[in-house]
Backbone as a chain_set.jsonl record, in Angstrom:
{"seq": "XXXXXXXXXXXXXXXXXXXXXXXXXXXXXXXXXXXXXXXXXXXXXXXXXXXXXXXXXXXXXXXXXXXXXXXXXXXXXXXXXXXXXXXXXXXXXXXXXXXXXXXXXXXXXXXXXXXXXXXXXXXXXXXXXXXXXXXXXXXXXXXXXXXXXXXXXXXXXXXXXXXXXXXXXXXXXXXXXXXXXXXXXXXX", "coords": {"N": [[152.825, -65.681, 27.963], [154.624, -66.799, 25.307], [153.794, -67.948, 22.175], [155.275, -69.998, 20.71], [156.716, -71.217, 22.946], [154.651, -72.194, 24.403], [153.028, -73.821, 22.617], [155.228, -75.596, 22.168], [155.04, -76.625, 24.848], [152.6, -78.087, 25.271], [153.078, -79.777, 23.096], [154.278, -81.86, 23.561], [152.475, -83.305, 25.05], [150.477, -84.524, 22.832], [149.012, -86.366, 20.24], [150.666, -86.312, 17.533], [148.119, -86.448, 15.142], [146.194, -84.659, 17.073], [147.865, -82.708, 17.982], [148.202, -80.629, 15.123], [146.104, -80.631, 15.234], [145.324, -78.893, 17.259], [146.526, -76.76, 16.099], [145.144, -75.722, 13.791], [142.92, -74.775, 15.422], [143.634, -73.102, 17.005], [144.346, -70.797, 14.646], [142.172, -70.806, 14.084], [140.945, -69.597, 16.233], [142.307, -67.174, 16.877], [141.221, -65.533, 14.571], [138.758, -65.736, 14.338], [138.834, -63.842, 17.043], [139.767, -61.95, 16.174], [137.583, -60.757, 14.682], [135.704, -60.621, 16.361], [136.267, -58.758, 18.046], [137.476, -59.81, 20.639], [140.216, -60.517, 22.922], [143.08, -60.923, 21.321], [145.807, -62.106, 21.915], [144.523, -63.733, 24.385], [142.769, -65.343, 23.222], [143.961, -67.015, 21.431], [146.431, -68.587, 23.644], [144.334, -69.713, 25.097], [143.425, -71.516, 23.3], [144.911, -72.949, 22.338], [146.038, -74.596, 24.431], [143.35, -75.915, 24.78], [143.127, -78.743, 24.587], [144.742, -80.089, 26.381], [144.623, -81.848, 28.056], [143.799, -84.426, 27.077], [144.782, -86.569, 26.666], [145.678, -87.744, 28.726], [145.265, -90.333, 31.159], [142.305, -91.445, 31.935], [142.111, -92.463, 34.501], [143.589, -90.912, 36.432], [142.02, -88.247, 35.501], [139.791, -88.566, 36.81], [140.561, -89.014, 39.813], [141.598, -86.444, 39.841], [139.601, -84.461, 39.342], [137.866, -85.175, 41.465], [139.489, -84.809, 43.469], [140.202, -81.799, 43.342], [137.875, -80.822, 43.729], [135.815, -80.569, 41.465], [133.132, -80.024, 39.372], [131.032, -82.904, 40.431], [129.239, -84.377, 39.166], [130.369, -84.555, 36.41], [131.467, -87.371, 36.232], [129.415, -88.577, 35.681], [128.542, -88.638, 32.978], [129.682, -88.469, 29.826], [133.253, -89.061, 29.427], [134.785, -88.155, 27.698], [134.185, -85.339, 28.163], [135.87, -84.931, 30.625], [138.576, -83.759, 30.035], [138.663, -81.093, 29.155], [137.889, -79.545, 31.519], [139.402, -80.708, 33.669], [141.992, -80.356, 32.297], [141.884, -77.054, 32.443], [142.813, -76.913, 34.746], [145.162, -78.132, 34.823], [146.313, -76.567, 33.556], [146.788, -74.48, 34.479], [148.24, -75.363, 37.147], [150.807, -76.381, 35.558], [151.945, -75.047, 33.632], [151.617, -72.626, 34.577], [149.436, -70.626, 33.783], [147.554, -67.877, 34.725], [145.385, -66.423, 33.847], [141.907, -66.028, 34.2], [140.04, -65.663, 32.829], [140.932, -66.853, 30.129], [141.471, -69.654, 31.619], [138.891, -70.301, 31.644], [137.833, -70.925, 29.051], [139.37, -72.7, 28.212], [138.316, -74.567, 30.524], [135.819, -74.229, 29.666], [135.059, -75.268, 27.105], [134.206, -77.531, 25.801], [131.282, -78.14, 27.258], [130.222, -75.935, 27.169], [128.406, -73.016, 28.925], [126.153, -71.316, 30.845], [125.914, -67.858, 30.262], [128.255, -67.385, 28.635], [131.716, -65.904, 27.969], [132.68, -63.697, 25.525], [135.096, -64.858, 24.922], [134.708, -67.485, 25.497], [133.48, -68.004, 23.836], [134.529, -67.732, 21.037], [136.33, -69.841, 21.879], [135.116, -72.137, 22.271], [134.097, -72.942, 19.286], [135.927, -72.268, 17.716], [136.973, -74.813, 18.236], [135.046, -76.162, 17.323], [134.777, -75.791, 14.397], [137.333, -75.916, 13.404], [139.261, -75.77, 10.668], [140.42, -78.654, 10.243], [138.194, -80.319, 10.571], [135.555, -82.256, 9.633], [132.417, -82.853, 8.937], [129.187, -83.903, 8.787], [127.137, -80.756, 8.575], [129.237, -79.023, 9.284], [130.059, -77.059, 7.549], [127.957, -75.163, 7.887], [127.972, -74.106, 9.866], [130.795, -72.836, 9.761], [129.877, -70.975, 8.234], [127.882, -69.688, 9.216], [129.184, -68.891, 11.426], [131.345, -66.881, 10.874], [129.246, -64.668, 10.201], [127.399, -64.364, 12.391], [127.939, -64.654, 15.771], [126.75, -66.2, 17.975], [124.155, -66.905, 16.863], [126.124, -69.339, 15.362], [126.855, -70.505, 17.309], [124.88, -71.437, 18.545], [123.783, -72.93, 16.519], [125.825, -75.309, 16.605], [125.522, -76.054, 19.428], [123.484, -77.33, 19.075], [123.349, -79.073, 17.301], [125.142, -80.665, 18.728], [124.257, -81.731, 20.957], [121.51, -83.185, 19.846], [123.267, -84.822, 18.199], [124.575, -86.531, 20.327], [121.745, -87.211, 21.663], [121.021, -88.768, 19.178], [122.357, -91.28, 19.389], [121.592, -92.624, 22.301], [123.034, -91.13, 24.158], [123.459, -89.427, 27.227], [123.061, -85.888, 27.85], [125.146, -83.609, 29.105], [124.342, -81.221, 31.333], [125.186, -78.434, 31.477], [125.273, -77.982, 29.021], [122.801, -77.895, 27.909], [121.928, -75.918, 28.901], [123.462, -73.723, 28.444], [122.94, -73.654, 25.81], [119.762, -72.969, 25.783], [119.924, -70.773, 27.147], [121.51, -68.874, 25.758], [120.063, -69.181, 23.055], [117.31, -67.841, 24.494], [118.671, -65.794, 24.523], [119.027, -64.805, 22.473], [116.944, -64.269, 21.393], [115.421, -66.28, 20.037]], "CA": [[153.57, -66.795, 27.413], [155.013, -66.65, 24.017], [153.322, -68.866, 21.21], [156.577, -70.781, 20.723], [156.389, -71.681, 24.715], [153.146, -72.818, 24.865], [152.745, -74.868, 21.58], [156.062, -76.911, 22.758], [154.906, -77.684, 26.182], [151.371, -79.013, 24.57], [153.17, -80.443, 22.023], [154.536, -83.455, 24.371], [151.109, -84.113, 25.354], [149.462, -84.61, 22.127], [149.755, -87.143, 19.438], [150.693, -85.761, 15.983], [147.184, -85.193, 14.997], [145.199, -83.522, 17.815], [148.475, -81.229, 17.541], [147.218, -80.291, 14.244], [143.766, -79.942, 15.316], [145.532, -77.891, 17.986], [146.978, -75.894, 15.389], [144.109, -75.573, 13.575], [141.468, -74.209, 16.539], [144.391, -71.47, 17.384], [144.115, -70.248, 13.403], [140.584, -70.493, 14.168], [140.157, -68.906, 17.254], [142.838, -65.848, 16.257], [140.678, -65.355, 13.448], [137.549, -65.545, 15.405], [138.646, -63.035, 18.017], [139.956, -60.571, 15.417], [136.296, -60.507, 14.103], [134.747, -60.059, 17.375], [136.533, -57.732, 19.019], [138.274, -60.199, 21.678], [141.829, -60.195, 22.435], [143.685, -62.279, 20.187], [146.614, -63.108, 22.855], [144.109, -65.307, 25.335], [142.688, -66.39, 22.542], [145.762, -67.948, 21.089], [146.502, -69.314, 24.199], [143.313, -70.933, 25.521], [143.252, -72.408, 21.807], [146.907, -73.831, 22.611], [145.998, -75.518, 25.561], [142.272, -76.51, 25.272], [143.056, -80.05, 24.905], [145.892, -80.168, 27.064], [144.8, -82.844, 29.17], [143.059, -84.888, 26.288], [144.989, -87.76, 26.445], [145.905, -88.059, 30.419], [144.711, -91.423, 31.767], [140.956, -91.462, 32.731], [141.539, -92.652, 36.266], [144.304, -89.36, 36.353], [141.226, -87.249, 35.093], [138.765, -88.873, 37.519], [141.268, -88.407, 40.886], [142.093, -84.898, 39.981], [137.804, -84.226, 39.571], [137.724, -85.406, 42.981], [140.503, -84.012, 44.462], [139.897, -80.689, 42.646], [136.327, -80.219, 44.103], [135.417, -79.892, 40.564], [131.709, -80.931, 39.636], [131.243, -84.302, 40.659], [128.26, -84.938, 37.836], [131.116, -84.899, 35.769], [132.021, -88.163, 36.312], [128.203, -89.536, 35.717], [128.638, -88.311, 32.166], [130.747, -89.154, 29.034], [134.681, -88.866, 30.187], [134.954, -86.784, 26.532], [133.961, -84.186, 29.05], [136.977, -84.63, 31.748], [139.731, -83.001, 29.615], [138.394, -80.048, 29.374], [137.74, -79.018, 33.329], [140.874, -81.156, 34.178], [143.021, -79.462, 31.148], [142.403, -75.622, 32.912], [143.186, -76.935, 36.301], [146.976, -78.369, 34.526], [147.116, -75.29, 32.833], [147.614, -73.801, 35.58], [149.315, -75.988, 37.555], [151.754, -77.484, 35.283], [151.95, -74.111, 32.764], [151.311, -71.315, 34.897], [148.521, -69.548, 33.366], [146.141, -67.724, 35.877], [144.609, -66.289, 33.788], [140.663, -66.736, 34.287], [139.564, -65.492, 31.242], [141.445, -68.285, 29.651], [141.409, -70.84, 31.699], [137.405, -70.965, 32.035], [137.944, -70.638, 27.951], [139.425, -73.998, 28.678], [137.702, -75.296, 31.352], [134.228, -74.74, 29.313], [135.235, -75.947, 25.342], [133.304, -78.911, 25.628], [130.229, -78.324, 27.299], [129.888, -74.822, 27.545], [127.917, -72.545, 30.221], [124.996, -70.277, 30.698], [127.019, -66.318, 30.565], [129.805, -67.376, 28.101], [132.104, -64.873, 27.404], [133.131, -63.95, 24.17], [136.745, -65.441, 24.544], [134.33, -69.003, 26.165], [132.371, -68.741, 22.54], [135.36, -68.106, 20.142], [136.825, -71.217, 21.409], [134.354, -73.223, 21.679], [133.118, -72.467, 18.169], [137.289, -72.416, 16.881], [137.262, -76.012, 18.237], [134.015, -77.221, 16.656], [134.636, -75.454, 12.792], [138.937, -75.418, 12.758], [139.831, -76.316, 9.046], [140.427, -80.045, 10.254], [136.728, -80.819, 11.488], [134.657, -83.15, 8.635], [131.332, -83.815, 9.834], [127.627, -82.744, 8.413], [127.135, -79.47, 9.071], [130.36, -78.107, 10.042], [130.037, -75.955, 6.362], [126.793, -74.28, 8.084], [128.232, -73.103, 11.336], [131.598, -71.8, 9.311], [129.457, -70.1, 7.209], [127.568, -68.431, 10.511], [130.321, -68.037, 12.265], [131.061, -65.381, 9.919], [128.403, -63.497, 10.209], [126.731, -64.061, 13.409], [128.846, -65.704, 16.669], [125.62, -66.305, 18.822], [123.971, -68.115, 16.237], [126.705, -70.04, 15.313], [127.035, -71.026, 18.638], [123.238, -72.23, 19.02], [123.602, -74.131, 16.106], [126.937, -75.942, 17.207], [125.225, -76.907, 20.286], [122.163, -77.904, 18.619], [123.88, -80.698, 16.801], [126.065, -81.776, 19.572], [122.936, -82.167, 21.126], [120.811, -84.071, 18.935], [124.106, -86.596, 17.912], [124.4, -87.428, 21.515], [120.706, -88.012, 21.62], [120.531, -89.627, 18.374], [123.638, -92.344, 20.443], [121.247, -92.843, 23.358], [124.124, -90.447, 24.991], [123.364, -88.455, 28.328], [123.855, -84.648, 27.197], [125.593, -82.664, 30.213], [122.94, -80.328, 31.803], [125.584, -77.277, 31.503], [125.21, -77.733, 27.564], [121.521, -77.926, 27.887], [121.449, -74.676, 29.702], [123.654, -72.723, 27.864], [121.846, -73.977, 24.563], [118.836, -72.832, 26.192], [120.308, -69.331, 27.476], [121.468, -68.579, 24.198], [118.312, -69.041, 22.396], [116.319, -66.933, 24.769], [119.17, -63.991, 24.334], [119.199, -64.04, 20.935], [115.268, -64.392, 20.545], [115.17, -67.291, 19.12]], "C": [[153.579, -66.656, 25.883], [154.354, -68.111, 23.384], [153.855, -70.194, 21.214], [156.585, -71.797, 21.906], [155.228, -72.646, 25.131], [153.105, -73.94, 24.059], [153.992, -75.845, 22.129], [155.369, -77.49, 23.827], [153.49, -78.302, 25.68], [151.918, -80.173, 23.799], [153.763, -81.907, 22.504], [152.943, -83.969, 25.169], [149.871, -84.817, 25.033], [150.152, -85.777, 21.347], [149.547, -86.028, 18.071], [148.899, -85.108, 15.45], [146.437, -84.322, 15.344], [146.271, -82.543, 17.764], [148.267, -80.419, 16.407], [146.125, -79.703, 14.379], [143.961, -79.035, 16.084], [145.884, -76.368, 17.233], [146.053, -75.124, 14.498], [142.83, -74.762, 14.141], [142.752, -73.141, 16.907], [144.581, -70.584, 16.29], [143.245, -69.936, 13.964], [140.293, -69.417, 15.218], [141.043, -67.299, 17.329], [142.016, -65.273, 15.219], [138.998, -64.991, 13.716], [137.615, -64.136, 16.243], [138.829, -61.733, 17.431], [138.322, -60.005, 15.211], [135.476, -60.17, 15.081], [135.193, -59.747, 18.307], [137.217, -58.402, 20.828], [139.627, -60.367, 21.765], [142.358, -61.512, 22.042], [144.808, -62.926, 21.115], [146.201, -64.242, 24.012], [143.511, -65.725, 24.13], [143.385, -67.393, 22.132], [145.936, -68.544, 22.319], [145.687, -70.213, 24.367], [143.43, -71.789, 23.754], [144.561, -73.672, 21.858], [146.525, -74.726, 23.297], [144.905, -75.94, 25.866], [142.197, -77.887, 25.392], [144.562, -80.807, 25.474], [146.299, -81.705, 27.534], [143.633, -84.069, 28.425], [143.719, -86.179, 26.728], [145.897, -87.988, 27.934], [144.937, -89.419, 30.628], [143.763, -91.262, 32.414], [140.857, -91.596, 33.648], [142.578, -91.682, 36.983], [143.139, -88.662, 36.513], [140.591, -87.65, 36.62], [138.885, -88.711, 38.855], [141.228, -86.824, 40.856], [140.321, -83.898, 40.252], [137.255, -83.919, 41.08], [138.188, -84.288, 43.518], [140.148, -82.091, 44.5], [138.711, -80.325, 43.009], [135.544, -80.047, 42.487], [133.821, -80.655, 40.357], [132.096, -82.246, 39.657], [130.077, -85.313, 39.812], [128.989, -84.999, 36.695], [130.897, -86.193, 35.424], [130.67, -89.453, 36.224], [128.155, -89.771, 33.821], [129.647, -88.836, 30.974], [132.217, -88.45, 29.478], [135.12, -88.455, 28.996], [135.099, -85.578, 27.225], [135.211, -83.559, 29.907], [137.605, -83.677, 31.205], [139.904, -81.752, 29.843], [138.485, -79.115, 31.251], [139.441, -79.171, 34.209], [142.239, -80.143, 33.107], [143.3, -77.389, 32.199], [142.942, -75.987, 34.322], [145.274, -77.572, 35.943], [147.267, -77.497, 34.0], [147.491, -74.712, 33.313], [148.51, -74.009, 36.685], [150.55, -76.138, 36.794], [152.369, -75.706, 34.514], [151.742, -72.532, 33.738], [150.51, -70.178, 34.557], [147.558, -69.539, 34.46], [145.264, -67.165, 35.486], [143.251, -66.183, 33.537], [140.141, -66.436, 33.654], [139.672, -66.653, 30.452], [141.378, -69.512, 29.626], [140.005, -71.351, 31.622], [137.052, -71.047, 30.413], [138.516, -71.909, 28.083], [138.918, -75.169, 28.883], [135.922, -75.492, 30.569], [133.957, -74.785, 27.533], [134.386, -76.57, 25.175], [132.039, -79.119, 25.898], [129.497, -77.163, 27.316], [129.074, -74.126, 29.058], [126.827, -71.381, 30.109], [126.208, -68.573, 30.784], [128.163, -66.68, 30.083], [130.369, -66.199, 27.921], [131.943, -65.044, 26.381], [134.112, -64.843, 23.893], [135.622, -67.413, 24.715], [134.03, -69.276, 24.172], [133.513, -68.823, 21.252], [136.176, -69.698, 20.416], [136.042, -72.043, 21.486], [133.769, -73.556, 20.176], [134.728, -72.974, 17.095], [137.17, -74.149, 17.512], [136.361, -76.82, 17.0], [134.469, -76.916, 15.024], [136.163, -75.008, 12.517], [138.529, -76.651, 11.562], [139.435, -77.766, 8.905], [139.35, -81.004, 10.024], [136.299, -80.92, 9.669], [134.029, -83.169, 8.905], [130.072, -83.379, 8.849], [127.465, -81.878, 9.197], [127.8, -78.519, 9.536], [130.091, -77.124, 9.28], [129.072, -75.004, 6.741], [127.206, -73.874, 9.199], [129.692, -72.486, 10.91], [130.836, -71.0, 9.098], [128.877, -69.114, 8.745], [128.767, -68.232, 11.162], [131.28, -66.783, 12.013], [130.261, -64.422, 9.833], [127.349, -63.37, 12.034], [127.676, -65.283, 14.655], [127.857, -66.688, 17.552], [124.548, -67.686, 17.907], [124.547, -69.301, 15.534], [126.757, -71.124, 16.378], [125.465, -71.972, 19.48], [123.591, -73.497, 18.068], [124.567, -75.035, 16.024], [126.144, -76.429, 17.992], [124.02, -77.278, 19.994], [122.464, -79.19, 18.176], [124.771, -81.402, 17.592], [124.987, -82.723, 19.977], [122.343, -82.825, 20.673], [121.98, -84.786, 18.25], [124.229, -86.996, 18.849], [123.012, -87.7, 21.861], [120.653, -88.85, 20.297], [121.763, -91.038, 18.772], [122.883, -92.319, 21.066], [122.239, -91.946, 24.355], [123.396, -89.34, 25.853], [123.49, -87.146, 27.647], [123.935, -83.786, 28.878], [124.984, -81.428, 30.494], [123.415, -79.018, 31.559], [125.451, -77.257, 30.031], [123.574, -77.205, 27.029], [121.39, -76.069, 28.008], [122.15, -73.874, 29.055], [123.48, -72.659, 26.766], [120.356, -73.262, 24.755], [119.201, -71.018, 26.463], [120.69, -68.849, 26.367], [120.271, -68.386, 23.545], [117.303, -67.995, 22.832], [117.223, -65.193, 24.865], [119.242, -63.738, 23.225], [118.073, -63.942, 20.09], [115.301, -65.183, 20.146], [115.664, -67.592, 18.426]], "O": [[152.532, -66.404, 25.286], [154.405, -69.179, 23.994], [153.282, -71.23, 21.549], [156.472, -73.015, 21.766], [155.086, -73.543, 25.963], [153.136, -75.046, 24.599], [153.626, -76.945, 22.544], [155.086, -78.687, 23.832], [153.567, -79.511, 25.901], [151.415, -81.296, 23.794], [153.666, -82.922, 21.814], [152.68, -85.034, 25.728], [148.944, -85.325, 25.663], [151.304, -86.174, 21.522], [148.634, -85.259, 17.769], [148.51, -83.942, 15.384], [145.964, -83.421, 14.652], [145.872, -81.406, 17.511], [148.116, -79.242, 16.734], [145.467, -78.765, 13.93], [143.132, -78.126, 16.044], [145.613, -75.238, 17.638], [146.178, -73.9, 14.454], [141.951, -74.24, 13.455], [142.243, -72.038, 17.104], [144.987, -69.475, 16.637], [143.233, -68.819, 14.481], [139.496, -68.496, 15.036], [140.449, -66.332, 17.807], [142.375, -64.106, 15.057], [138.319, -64.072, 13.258], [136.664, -63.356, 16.194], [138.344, -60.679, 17.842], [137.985, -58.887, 15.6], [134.513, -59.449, 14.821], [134.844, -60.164, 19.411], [137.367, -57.729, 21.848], [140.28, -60.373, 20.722], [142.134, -62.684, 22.344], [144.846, -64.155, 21.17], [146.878, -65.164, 24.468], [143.876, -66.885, 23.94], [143.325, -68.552, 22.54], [145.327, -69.599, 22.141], [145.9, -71.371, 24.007], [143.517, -73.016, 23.731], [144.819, -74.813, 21.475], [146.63, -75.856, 22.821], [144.822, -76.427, 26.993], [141.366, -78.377, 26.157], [145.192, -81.772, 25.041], [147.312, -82.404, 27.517], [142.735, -84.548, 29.118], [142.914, -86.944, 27.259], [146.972, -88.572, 27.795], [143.801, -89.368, 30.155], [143.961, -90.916, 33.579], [139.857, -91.161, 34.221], [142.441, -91.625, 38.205], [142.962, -88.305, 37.678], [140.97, -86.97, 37.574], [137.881, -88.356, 39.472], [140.851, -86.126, 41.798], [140.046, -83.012, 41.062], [136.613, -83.02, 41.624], [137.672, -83.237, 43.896], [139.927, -81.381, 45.481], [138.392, -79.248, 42.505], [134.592, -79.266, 42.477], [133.424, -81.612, 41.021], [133.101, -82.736, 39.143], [130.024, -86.543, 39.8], [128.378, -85.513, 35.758], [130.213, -86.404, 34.423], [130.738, -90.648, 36.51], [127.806, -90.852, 33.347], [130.447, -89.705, 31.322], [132.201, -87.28, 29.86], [136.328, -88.279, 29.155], [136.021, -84.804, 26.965], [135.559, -82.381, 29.988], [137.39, -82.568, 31.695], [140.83, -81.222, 30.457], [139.205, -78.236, 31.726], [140.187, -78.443, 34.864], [143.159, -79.428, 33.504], [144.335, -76.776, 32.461], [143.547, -75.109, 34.938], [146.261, -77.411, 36.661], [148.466, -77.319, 33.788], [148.541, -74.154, 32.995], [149.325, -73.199, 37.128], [151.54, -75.997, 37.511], [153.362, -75.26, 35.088], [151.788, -71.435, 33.181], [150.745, -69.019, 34.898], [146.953, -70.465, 35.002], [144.248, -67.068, 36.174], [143.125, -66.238, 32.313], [139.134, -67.143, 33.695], [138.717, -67.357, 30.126], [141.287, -70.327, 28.708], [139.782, -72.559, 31.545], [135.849, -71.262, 30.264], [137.478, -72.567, 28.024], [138.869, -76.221, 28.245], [135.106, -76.394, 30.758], [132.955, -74.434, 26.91], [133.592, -76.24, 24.293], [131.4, -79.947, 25.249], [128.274, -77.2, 27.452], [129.177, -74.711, 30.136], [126.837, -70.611, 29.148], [127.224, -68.541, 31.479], [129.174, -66.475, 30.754], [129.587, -65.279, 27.685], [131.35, -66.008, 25.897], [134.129, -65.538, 22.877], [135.959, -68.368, 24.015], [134.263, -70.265, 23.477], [133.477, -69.802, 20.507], [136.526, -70.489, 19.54], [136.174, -72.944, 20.658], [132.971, -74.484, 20.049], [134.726, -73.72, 16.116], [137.51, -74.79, 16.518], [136.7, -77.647, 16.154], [134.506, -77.94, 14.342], [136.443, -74.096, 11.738], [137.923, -77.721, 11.524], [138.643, -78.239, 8.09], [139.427, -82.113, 9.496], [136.556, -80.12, 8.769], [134.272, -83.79, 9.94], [130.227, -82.369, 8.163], [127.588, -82.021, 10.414], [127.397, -77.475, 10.05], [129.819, -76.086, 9.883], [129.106, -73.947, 6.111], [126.492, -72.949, 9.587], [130.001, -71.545, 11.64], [130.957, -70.005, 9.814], [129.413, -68.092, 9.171], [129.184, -67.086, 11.33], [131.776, -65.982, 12.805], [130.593, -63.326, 9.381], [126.818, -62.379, 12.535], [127.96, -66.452, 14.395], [128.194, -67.849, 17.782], [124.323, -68.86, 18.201], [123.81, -70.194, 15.117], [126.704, -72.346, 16.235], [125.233, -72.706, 20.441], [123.692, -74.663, 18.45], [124.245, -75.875, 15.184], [125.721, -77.494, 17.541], [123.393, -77.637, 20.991], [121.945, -80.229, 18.583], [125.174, -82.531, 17.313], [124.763, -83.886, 19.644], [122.62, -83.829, 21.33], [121.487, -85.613, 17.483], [124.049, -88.211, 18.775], [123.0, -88.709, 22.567], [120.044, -89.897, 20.518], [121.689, -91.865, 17.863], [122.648, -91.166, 20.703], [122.07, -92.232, 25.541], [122.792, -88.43, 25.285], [124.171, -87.272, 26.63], [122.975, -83.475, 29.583], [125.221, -80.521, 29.697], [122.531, -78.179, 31.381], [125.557, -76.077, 29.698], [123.267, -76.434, 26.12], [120.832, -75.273, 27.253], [121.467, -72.863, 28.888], [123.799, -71.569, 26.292], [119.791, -73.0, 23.694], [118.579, -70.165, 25.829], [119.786, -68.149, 25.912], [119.6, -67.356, 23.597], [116.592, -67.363, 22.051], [116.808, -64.059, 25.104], [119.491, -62.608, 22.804], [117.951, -63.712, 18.887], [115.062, -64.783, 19.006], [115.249, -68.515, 17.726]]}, "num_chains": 1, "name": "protein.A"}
């Protein structure tokens, strides 16, 4: 799917600025994949379409979960989470992408997974540190993400982590674990 192709059909699903931010995390994650040797055309896509299904109606997300067999601890969790899982399952429905490189580049933006790929960690990493993103500490995981992807990627989910505990917020056990798997592959 051509650039052009993709960014339109997203582009009725977003409001003005997550298209931006969309625009933004597909800089990022082209830019990302150049640097580490992943291919820049799923990148660019999954970057297109990671928040596809961002702004779909929660009790949409929460049917399709179901229906979809998809985890069902989902739905115990913050519904920040849905988009993501639900987003690769319309990507391929609605968009026609099959492929699973991509879509699990998609499907695991948000909370990640123990055995990311590379393509899983450039976007997760192009979501958290595109241009747009303000926060404390974004300036310290650009800066690694430049030089190391792995530890970038720890310390991304280190602070998701510890702001949803410092909220009393649940943290989704697949974040835990691939926070945890990380750490023990990269030594520490």
């Amino acid at each position: 799917m051509e650039r052009k192709e993709a960014l339109d059909i997203v582009k009725g699903q977003l409001t003005e600025h997550r298209y931006q931010h969309t625009l933004g995390v597909m800089e990022t994650a082209i830019k990302l994949a150049g640097k580490y040797g992943v291919d820049m055309e799923k990148a660019e896509l999954a970057a297109i379409f990671h928040d596809y299904a961002k702004f779909r109606p929660k009790d949409e997300m929460k049917k399709m979960i179901i229906e979809q067999r998809m985890p069902k601890d989902l739905l115990e969790y913050n519904s920040e989470l849905w988009h993501a899982p639900v987003g690769a399952y319309l990507a391929e429905k609605e968009a026609g992408i099959t492929d699973r490189e991509v879509l699990d580049a998609i499907r695991y933006h948000t909370s990640g997974r123990v055995g990311m790929t590379l393509l899983d960690k450039v976007i997760y990493l192009a979501d958290y540190i595109e241009p747009g993103r303000h926060f404390p500490g974004v300036e310290e995981i650009r800066e690694l993400a430049e030089k190391d992807l792995d530890l970038a990627l720890v310390q991304a989910m280190k602070n998701t982590i510890q702001f949803l505990m410092k909220k009393n917020q649940p943290v989704y056990p697949d974040t835990f674990q691939a926070y945890n798997s990380l750490v023990i592959n990269s030594g520490g």
